[in-house]
VOPAMI-411588 format. One record per residue (C-alpha): residue number from 1; residue in one letter; z, x, y. Coordinates in pm, whole numbers, plus 50000, padded with zeros to 5 digits. Example, Ala and Ser with C-alpha at 12.3 -4.5 7.8 and 13.67 -1.06 7.14 Angstrom:
<atoms>
<atom 1; A; <50780; 51230; 49550>>,
<atom 2; S; <50714; 51367; 49894>>,
</atoms>
This chain:
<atoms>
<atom 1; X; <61812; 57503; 71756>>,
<atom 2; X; <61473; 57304; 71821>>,
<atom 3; X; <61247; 57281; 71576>>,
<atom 4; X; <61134; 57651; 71647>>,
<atom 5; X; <60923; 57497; 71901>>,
<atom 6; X; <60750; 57771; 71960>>,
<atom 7; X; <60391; 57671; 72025>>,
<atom 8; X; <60335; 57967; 71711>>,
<atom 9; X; <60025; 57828; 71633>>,
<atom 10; X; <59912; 57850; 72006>>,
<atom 11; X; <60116; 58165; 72129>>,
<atom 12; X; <59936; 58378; 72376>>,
<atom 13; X; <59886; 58706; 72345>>,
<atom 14; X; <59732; 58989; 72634>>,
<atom 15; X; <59480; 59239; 72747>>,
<atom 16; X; <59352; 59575; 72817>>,
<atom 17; X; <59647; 59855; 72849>>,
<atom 18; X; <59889; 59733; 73145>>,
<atom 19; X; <59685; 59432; 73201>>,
<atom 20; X; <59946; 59110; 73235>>,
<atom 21; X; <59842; 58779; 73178>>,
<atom 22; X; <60047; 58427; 73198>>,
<atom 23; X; <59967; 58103; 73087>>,
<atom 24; X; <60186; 57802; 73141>>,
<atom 25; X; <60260; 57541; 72876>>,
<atom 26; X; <60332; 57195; 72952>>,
<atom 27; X; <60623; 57131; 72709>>,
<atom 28; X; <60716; 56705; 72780>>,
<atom 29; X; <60851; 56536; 73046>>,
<atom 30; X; <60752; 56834; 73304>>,
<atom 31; X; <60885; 57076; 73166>>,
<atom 32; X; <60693; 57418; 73165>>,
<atom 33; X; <60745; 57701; 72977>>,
<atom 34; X; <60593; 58016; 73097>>,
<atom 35; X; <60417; 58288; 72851>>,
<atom 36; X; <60358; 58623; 72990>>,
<atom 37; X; <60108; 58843; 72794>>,
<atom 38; X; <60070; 59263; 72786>>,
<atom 39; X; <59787; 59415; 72553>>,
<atom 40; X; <59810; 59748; 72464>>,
<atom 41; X; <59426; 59834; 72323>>,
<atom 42; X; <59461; 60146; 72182>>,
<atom 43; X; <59800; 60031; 71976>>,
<atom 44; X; <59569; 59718; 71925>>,
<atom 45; X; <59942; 59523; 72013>>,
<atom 46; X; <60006; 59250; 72220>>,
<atom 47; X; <60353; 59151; 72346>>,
<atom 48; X; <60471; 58789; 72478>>,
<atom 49; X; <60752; 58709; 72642>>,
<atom 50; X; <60836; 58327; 72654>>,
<atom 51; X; <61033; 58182; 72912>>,
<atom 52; X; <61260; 57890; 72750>>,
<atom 53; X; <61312; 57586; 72872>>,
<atom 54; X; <61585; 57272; 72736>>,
<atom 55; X; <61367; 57244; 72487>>,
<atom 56; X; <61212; 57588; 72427>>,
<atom 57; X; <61379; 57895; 72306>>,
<atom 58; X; <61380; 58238; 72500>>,
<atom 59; X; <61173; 58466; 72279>>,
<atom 60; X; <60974; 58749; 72218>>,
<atom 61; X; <60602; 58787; 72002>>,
<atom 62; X; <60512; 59102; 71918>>,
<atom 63; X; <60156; 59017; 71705>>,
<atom 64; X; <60033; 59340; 71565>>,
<atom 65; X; <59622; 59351; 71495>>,
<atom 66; X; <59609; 59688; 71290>>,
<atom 67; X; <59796; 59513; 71007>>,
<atom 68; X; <59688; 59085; 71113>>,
<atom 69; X; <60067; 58999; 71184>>,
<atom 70; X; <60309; 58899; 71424>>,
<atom 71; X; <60684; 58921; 71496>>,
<atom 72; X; <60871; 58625; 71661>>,
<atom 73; X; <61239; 58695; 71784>>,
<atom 74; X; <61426; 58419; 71884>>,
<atom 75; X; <61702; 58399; 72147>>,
<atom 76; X; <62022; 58326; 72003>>,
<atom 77; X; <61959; 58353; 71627>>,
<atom 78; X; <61979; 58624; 71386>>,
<atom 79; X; <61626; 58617; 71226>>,
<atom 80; X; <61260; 58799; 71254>>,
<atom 81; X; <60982; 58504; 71202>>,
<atom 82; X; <60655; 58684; 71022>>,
<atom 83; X; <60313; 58471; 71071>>,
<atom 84; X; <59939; 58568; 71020>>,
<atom 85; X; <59706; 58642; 71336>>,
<atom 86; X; <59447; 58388; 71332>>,
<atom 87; X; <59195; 58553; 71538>>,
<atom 88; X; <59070; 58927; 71623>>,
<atom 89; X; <59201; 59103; 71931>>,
<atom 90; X; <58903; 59018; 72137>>,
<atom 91; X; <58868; 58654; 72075>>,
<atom 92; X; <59236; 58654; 72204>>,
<atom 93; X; <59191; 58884; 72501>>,
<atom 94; X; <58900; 58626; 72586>>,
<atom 95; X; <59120; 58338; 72562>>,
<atom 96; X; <59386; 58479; 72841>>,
<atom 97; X; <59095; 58585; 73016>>,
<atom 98; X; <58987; 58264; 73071>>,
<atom 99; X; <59322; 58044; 73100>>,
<atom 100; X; <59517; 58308; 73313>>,
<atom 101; X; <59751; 58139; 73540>>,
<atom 102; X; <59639; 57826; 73397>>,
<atom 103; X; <59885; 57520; 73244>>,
<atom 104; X; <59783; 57410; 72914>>,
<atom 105; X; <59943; 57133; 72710>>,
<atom 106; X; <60150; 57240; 72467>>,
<atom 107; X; <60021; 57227; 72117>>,
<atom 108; X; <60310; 57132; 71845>>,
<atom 109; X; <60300; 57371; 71565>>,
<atom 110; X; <60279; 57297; 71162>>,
<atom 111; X; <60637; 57236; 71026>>,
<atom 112; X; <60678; 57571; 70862>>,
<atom 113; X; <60927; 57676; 70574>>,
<atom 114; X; <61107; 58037; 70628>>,
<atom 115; X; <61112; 58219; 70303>>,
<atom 116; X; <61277; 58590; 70271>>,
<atom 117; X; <61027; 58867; 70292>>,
<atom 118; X; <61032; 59158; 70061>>,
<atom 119; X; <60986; 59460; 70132>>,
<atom 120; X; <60880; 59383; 70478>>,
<atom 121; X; <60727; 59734; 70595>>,
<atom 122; X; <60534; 59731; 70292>>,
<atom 123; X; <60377; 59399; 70389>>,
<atom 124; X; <60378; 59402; 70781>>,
<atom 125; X; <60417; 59775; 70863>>,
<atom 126; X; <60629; 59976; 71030>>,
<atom 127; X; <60640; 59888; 71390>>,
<atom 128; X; <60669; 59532; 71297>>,
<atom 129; X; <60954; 59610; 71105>>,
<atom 130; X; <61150; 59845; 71369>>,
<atom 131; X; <61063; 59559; 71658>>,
<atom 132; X; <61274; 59284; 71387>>,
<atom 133; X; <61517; 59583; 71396>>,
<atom 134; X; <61841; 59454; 71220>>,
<atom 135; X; <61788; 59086; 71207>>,
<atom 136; X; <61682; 58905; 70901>>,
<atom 137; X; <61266; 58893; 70850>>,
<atom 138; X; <61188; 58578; 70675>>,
<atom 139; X; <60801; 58472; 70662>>,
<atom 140; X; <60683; 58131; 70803>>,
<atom 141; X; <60451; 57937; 70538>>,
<atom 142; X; <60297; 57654; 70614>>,
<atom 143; X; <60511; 57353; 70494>>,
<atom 144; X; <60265; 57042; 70607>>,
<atom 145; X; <60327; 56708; 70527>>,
<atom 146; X; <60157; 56619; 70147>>,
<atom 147; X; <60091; 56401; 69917>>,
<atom 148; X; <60354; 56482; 69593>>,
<atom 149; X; <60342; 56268; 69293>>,
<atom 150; X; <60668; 56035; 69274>>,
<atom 151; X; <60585; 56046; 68883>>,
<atom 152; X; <60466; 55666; 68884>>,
<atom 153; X; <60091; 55805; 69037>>,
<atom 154; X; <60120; 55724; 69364>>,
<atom 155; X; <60168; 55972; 69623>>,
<atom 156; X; <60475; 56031; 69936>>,
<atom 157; X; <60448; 56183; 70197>>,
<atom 158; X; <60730; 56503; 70220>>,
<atom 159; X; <60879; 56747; 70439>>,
<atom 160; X; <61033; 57069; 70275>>,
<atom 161; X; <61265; 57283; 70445>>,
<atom 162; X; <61508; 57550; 70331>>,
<atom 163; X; <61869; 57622; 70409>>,
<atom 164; X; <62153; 57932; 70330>>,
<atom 165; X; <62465; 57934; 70284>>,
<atom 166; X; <62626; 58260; 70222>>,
<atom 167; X; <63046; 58312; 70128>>,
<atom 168; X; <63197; 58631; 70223>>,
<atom 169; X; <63018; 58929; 70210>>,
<atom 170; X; <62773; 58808; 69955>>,
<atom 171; X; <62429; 58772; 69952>>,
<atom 172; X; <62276; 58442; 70116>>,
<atom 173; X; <62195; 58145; 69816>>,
<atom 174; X; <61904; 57948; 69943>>,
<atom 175; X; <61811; 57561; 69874>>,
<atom 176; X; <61523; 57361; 69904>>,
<atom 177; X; <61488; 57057; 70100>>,
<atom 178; X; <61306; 56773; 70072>>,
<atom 179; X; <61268; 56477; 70329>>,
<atom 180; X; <61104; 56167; 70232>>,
<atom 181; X; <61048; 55940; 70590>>,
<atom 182; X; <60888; 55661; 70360>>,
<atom 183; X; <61236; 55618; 70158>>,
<atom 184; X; <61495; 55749; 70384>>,
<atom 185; X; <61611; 56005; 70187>>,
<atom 186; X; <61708; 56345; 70145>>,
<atom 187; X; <61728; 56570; 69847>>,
<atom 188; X; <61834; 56894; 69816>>,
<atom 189; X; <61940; 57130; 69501>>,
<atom 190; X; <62179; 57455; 69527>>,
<atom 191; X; <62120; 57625; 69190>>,
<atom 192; X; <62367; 57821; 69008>>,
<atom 193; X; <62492; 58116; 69123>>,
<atom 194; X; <62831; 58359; 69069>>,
<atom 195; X; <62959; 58186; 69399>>,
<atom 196; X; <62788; 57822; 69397>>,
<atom 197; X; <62844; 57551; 69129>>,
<atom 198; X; <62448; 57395; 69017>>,
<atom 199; X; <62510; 57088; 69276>>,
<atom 200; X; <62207; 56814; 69293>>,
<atom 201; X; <62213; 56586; 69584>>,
<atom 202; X; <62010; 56268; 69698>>,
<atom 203; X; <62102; 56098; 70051>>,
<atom 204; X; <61992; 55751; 70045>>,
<atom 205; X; <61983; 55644; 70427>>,
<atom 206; X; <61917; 55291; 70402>>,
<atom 207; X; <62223; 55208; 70214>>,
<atom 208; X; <62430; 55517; 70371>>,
<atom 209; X; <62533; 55723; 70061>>,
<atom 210; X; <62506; 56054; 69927>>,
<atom 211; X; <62537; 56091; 69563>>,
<atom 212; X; <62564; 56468; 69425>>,
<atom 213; X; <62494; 56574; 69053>>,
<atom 214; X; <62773; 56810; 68907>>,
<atom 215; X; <62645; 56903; 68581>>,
<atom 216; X; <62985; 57136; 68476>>,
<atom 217; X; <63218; 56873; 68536>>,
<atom 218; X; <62981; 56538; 68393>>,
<atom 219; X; <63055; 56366; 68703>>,
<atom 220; X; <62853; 56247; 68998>>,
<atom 221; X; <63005; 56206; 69330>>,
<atom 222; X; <62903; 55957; 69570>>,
<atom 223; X; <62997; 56013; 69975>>,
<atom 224; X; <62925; 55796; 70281>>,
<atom 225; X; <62664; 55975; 70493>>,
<atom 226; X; <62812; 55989; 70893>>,
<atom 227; X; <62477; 56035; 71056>>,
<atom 228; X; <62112; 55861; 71075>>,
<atom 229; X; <61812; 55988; 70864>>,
<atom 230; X; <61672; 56107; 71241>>,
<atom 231; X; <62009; 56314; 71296>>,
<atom 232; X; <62005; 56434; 70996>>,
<atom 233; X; <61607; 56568; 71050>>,
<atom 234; X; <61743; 56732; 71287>>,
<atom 235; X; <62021; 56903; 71167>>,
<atom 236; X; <61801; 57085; 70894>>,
<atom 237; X; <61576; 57172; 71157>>,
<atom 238; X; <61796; 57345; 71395>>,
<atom 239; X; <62028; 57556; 71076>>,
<atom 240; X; <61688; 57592; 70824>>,
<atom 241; X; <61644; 57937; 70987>>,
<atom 242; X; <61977; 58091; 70956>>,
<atom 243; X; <62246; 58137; 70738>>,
<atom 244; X; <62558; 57959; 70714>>,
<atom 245; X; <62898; 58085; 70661>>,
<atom 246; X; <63099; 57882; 70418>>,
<atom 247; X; <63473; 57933; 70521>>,
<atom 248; X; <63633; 57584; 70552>>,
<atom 249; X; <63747; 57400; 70194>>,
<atom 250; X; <63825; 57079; 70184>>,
<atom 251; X; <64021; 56834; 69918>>,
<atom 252; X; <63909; 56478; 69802>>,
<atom 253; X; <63970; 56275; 69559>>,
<atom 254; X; <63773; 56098; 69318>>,
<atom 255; X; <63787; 55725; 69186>>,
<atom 256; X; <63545; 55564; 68921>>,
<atom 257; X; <63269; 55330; 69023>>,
<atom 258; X; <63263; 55054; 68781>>,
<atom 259; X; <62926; 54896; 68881>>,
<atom 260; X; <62750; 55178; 69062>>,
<atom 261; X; <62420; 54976; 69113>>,
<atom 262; X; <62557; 54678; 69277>>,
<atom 263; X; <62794; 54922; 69500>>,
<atom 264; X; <62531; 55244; 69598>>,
<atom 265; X; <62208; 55071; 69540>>,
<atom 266; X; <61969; 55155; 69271>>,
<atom 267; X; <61806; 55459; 69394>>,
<atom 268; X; <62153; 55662; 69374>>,
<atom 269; X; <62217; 55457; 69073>>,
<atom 270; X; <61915; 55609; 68868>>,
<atom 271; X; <61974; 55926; 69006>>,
<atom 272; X; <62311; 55952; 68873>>,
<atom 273; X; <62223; 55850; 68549>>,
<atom 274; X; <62452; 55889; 68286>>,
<atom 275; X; <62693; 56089; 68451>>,
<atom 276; X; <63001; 55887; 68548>>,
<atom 277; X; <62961; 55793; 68886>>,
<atom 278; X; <63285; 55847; 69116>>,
<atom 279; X; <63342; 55779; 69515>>,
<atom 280; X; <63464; 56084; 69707>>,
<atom 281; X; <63775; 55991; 69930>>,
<atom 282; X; <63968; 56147; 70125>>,
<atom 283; X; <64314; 56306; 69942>>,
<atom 284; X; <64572; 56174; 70133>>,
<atom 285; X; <64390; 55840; 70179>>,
<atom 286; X; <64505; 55690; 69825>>,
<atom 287; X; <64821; 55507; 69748>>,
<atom 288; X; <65067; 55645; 69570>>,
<atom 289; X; <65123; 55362; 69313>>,
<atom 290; X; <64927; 55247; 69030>>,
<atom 291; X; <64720; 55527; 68947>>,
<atom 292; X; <64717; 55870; 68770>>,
<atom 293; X; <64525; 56174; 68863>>,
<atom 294; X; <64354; 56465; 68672>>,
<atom 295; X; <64259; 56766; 68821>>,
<atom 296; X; <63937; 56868; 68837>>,
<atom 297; X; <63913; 57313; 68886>>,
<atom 298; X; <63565; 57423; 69019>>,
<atom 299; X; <63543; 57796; 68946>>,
<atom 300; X; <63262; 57825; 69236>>,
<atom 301; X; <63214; 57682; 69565>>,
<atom 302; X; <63058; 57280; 69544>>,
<atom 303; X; <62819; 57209; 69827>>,
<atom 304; X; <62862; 56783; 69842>>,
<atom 305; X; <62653; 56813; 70180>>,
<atom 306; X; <62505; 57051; 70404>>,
<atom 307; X; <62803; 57133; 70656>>,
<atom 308; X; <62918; 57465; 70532>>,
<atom 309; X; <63245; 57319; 70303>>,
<atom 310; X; <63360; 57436; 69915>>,
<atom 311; X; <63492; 57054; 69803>>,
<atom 312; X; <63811; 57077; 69562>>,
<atom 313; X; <63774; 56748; 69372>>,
<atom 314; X; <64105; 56577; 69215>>,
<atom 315; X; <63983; 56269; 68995>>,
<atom 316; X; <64210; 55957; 69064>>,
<atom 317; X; <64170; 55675; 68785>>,
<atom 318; X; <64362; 55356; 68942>>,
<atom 319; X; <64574; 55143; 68653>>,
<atom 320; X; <64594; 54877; 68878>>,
<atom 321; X; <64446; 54711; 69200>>,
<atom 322; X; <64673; 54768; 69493>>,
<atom 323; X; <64467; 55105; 69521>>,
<atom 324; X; <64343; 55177; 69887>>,
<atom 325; X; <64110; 55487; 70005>>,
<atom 326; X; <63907; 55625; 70286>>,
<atom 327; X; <63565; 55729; 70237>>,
<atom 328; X; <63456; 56104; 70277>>,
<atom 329; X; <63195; 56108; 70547>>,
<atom 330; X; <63032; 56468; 70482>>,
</atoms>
């Protein structure tokens, strides 16, 4: 899924009873996606229908004036997106008014982070609610690019998203994301829960690792990372609004790092800290001489990265030097 490039901060909205209104939007490289507007006054409603394009989901606004929100369904995905009305029933009446039939440049909307809403009728009203029907209403705050302190006083500039992973018929466990363009990184932290081990993770794209914090088992496991810090981006983009099934498992094995700095770089280094610092490799990958192997049992499902997979982690200490592996790309 794009980027929920949905023009929200832009989205039309219509006039007066029956009245219909369209505006075009000119998306990039010609492509136009067309936004067709009824207002129903006395329900002080206005519906929008949004005609996708390669780059532009199918979807439906239903923005809601009586209670200053709107409803965003998406083609394709399983989610209600809640935003604040920005202006008054009138002012937007008078902007289709004036730009009917028109084609407008498409404005790009504020990255946004999609947090759970509770007790949505309470907070957006009923026929809010009944439009999002069955589908999961999360809220879209406003997740603009900052200045956070890196702890030394000087400031980066960060991207926070949020992804969910859910096992079986349990409820969905939600992380935070953090992308940091200046350092090519990504971090992300899946607390503790009765299905998910507390797993810490920092991807370091410029050296092309992924180390991940396992507090329970006093180990940290470093990974090769498969894709670019730009594929990644977009990865979290198109799965931060939806929740992911975890169904696959998969088995490594571990082996000690005996310099990790010189090996992963110091940023992975630091953030590994004390914790003994092991490279994840694939099982079947390591020889069967010279070592021994200890088995390491995680009670709850380990998230090493963020494709959907519970990692089963068998620690392989080498006694000699003959030992070969293959990396796990995840």
């Amino acid at each position: 899924m794009p980027l929920l490039p949905l023009l929200i901060a832009s989205l039309l909205v219509a006039t007066a009873g029956a009245q219909k209104y369209v505006i075009y939007y000119e998306i990039e490289d010609g492509e136009v996606s067309a936004q067709a507007a009824t207002v129903d006054e006395s329900a002080q409603t206005i519906c929008v229908d949004i005609t996708g394009t390669e780059t532009v989901n199918d979807a439906k606004r239903l923005e809601d004036y009586e209670t200053g929100f709107a409803a965003t369904i998406v083609d394709g995905q399983e989610a209600c997106y809640i935003t604040g009305l920005q202006n008054t029933l009138e002012e937007q009446v008078a902007f289709l008014e004036n730009n009917n039939g028109s084609t407008l440049p498409a404005e790009t909307g504020e990255q946004a982070l999609a947090v759970d809403l509770e007790n949505p009728e309470e907070v957006i009203g009923e026929r809010l609610t009944e439009f999002c029907g069955d589908r999961q209403i999360l809220q879209l705050v406003q997740s603009e690019e900052r200045d956070v302190d890196d702890g030394e006083g000087e400031g980066v500039n960060r991207q926070e998203y949020s992804m969910c992973y859910l096992i079986g018929d349990t409820e969905p466990s939600c992380m935070p994301v953090q992308v940091n363009a200046d350092t090519q990184s990504v971090h992300y932290h899946m607390a503790e829960s009765g299905v998910f081990e507390d797993v810490e993770t920092l991807e370091d794209y410029q050296t092309g690792f992924g180390a991940s914090r396992v507090e329970s088992q006093e180990a940290c496991y470093v990974r090769g990372l498969p894709k670019t810090f730009s594929e990644q981006v977009a990865y979290i983009q198109e799965h931060q609004h939806s929740s992911m099934s975890v169904e696959d498992q998969e088995k490594v094995s571990a082996i000690p790092i005996d310099n990790p700095e010189e090996e992963i770089g110091s940023l992975l280094a630091d953030f590994c800290g004390e914790l003994p610092v092991y490279k994840a490799v694939q099982a079947d990958s390591v020889q069967e001489v010279d070592k021994r192997q200890v088995a390491v049992t995680f009670t709850r499902c380990v998230l090493f990265c963020f494709i959907p997979i519970c990692y089963h982690t068998t620690l392989t200490l080498p006694t000699g030097s003959s030992v070969t592996f293959v990396w796990v790309f995840g």
